[in-house]
C-alpha positions in Angstrom: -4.5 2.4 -3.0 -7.5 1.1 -1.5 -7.6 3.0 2.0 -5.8 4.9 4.7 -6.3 3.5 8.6 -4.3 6.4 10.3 -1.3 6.0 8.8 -1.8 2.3 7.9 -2.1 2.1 4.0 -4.2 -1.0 1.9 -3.1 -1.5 -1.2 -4.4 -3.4 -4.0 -1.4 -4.8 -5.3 -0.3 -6.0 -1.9 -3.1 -8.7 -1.0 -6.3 -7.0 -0.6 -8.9 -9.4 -0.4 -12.1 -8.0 0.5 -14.0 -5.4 2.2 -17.1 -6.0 4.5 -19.1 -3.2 6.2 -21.8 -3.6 9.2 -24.2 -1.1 9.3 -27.3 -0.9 11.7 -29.8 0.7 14.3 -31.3 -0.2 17.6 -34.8 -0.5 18.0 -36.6 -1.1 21.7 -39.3 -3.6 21.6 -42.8 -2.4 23.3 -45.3 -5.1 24.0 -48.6 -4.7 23.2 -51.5 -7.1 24.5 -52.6 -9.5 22.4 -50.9 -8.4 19.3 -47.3 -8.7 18.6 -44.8 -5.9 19.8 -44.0 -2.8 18.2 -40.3 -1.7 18.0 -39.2 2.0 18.0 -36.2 3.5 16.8 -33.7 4.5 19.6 -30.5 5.5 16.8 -28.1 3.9 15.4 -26.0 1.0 15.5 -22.0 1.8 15.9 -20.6 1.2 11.7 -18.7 -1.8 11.6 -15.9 -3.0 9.1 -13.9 -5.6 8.2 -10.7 -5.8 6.3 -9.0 -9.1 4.8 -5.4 -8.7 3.2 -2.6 -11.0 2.8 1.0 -10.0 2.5 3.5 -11.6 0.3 7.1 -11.4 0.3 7.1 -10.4 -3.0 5.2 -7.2 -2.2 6.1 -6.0 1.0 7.6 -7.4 4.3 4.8 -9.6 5.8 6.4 -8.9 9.4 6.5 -5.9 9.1 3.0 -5.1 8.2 1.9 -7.1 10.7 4.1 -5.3 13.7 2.8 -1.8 12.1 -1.1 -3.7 13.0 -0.3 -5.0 16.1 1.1 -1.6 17.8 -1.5 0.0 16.4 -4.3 -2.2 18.0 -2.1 -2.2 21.6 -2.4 1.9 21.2 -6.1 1.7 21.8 -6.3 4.7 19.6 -9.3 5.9 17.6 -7.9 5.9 14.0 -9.5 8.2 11.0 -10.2 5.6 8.4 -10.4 7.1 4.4 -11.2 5.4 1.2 -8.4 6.1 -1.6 -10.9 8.1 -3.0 -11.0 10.6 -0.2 -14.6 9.5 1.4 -13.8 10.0 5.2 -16.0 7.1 6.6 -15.1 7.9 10.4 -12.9 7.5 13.7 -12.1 3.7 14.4 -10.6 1.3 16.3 -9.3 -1.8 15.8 -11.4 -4.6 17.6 -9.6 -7.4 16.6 -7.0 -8.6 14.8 -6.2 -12.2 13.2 -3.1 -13.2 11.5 -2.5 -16.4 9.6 0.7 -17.5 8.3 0.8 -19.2 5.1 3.9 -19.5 3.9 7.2 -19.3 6.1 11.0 -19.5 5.8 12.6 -22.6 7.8 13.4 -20.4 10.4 10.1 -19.5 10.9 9.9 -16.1 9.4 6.9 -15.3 7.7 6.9 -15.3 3.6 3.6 -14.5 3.4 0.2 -13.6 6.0 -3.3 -13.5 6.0 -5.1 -10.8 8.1 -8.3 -9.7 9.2 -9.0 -6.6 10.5 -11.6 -5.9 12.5 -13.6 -1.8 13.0 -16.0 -0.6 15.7 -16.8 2.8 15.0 -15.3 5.6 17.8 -17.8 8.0 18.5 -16.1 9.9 21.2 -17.4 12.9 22.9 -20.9 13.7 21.5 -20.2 17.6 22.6 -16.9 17.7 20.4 -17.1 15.3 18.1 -14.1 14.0 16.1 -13.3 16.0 13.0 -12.3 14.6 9.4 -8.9 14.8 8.9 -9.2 17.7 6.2 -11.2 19.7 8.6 -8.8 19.7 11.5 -6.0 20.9 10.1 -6.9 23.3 7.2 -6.0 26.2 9.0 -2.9 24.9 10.0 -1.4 23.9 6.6 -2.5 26.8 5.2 -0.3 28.6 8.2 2.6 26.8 7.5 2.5 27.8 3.6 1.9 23.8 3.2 -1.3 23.9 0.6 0.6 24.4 -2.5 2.5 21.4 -1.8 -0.1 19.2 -0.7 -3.5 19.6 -2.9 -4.3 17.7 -6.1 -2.7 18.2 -9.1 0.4 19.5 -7.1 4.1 17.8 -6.8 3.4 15.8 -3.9 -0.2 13.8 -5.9 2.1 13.9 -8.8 5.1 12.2 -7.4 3.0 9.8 -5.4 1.1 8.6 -8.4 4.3 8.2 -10.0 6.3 6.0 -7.1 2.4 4.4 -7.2 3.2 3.1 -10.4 6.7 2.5 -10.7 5.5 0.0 -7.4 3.2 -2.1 -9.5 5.5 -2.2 -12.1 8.3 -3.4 -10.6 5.9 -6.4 -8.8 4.7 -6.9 -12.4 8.6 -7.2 -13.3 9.5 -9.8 -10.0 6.7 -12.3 -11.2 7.3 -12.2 -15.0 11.3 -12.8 -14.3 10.4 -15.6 -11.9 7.9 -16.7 -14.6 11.2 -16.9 -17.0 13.5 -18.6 -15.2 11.5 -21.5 -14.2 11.4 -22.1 -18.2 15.0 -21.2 -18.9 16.3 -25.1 -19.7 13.5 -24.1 -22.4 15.3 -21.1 -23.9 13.2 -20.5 -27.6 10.3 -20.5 -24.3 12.2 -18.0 -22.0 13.0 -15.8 -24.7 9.5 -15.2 -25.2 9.0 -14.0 -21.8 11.8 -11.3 -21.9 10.1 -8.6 -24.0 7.6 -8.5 -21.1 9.8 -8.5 -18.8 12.0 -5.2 -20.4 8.8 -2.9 -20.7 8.0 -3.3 -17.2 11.3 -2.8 -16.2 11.1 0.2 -18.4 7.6 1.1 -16.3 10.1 0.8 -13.6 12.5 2.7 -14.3 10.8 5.7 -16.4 8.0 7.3 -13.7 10.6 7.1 -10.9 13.4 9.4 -13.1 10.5 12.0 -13.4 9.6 11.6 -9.8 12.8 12.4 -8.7 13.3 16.2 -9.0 9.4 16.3 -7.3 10.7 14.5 -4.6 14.2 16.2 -4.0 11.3 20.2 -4.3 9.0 18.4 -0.6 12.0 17.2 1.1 11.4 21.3 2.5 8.1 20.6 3.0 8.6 16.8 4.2 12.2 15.8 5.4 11.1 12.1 5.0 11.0 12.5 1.5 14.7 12.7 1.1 14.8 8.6 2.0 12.3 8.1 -1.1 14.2 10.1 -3.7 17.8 8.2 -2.6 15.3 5.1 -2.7 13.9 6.1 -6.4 17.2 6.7 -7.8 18.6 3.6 -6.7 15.9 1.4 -8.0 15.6 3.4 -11.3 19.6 2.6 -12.0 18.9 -1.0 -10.9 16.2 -1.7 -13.3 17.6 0.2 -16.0 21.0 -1.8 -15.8 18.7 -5.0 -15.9 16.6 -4.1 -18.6 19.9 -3.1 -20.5 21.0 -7.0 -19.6 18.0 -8.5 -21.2 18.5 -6.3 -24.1 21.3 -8.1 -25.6 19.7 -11.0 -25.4 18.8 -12.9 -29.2 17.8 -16.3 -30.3 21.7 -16.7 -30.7 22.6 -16.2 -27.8 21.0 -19.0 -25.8 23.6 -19.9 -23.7 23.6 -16.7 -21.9 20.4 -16.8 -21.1 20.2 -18.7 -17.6 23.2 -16.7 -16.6 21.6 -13.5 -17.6 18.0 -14.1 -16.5 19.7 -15.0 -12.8 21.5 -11.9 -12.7 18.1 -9.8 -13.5 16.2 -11.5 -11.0 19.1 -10.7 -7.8 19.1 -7.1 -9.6 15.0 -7.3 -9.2 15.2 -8.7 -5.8 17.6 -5.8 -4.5 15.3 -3.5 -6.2 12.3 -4.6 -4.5 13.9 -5.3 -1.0 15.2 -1.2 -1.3 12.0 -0.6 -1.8 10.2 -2.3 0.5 12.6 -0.4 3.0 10.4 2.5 2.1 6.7 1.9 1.5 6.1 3.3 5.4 7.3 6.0 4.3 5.5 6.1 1.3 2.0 4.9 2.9 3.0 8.5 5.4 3.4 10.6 2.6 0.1 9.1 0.7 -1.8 9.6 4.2 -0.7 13.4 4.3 -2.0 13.3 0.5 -5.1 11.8 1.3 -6.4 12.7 4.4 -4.9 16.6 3.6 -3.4 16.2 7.4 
C-alpha cells in the first residue's frame, strides 16, 4: 500500500502511477534604487501533491473507485493524507480531480480509468491546528481497550498483511490464467504456464486460511470485519478447488485442458469479483491500521 487519503487507499498493485509533490515559500520583493530588488521571506507556500492511478477491472471496480473520489472531493473536507509507511504528511483537500476512461464495456461501463488527483494543503485554524491521526485519538483507543488490537505486530497488522498478500496473489493468478488460455490451441505451450498458475493460487489460498481465525478475534473490536472473514473463506475454497483442477492436469491429458483452463478462469473471476466486493472494507480497516484512528 502506497498511501491512505482519509479512508481512500493507493495501492501499488492497483494502477499507481506516480507521485508528484509541490513544495514552496513566498517571498515579497522590495525595490531598491538602482540595483535590483531584494526579496524577503514571508513563510511558506501551502504543500502541494499530485496523485496519478489507473484502475483496471482486473484489480478493482474502476467505478467504484472513482464514485469513492468524486464524493469525497463534493465533501469539501480536509482529509489526513499518510504514506504506507506511517509518515503523516498533513490535512488535504482535494483540488481537482480528472478521470480518463481507457477502456469501456459496449455499454459504456468503465473497464479501466486514469485519474489524477490533485492536493492543496488544509491549514485550518492556526490557534488549533489539525492533529495527526495518531495524536487525536490515542486516548480514546486506549479507553475503549482498542490498543491491543490495533498496534503493530498485533492481529489486526497481521491479518492485513495477510489479506495484503493473498490480494496480489490472486491478481498475479487472473493474469497468468488469462496468459494460458490465449495459448491453449497450443497445449505442450499452456501446460507450461499451469505450474505458475497453481503456486499462486496456492499464495491465494494459504495466507487467507491463516487470516481467518484473526479476522473472526476483531469482528469484537471491528464488526466490519465479519464481511472479510465470509469474504476470505470463500475465496480461499474457490482457489483451492481451482488449483486442485489444474492439478490433474498431465501431458496426457491434452484434451482437457481448454475445458479445464476455462473453468479456472470463471472460478478466478468469481474469486476476484468477491473480493473486489470488499477492498472498501479492507482499505477502512488498513486506514484504522495506519493512521492508529
Amino acid at each position: 500500500m502506497l498511501a491512505i487519503l482519509g479512508e481512500i487507499e493507493v495501492q501499488l498493485q492497483t494502477g499507481f502511477t506516480a507521485l508528484e509533490a509541490t513544495l514552496g515559500g513566498e517571498f515579497a520583493e522590495q525595490a531598491r534604487i538602482g540595483r535590483k530588488p531584494g526579496l524577503q521571506w514571508v513563510g511558506d507556500k501551502g504543500d502541494e501533491y499530485r496523485l496519478s492511478v489507473r484502475f483496471h477491472q482486473q484489480y478493482c471496480q474502476p467505478t467504484a473507485q472513482w464514485q469513492r473520489l468524486q464524493a469525497a472531493c463534493r465533501a469539501h473536507q480536509a482529509l489526513a493524507f499518510v504514506l504506507g509507511n506511517g509518515e503523516y504528511l498533513g490535512h488535504f483537500v482535494i483540488s481537482t480531480l480528472t478521470g480518463r476512461t481507457l477502456l469501456a464495456h459496449a455499454d459504456g461501463i468503465a473497464q479501466c480509468l486514469e485519474v489524477d488527483i490533485s492536493l492543496r494543503e488544509f491549514t485550518g485554524d492556526l490557534r488549533q491546528p489539525l492533529k495527526p491521526p495518531a495524536m487525536a485519538t490515542t486516548l480514546n483507543r486506549k479507553a475503549a481497550g482498542l490498543t491491543p488490537a490495533i498496534g503493530s505486530g498485533t492481529p489486526l497488522s497481521r491479518a492485513m498483511g495477510l489479506a495484503r498478500q493473498a490480494q496480489s496473489a490472486l491478481a498475479t493468478a487472473s493474469q497468468a490464467i488469462r496468459v494460458a488460455r490465449q495459448m491453449k490451441t497450443d497445449p505442450v505451450a499452456a501446460l507450461t504456464r499451469v505450474p505458475g498458475v497453481i503456486t499462486s493460487l496456492g499464495e491465494v489460498a494459504t495466507p487467507l486460511i491463516q487470516a481467518q481465525p484473526l479476522l473472526a478475534g476483531l469482528e469484537a473490536h471491528f464488526p466490519a470485519a465479519s464481511h472479510l472473514t465470509r469474504a476470505a473463506g470463500k475465496v480461499a475454497t474457490t482457489a483451492s478447488q481451482a488449483k486442485n483442477t489444474l492439478s490433474t492436469l498431465t501431458p496426457g491429458t491434452g484434451q482437457a485442458l481448454p475445458g479445464a483452463l476455462d473453468t479456472v478462469a470463471g472460478q478466478v473471476g468469481g474469486a476476484l469479483s468477491t473480493w473486489n466486493d470488499v477492498a472498501p472494507v479492507l482499505s477502512r480497516l488498513t486506514s484504522h491500521l495506519v493512521t492508529r484512528h
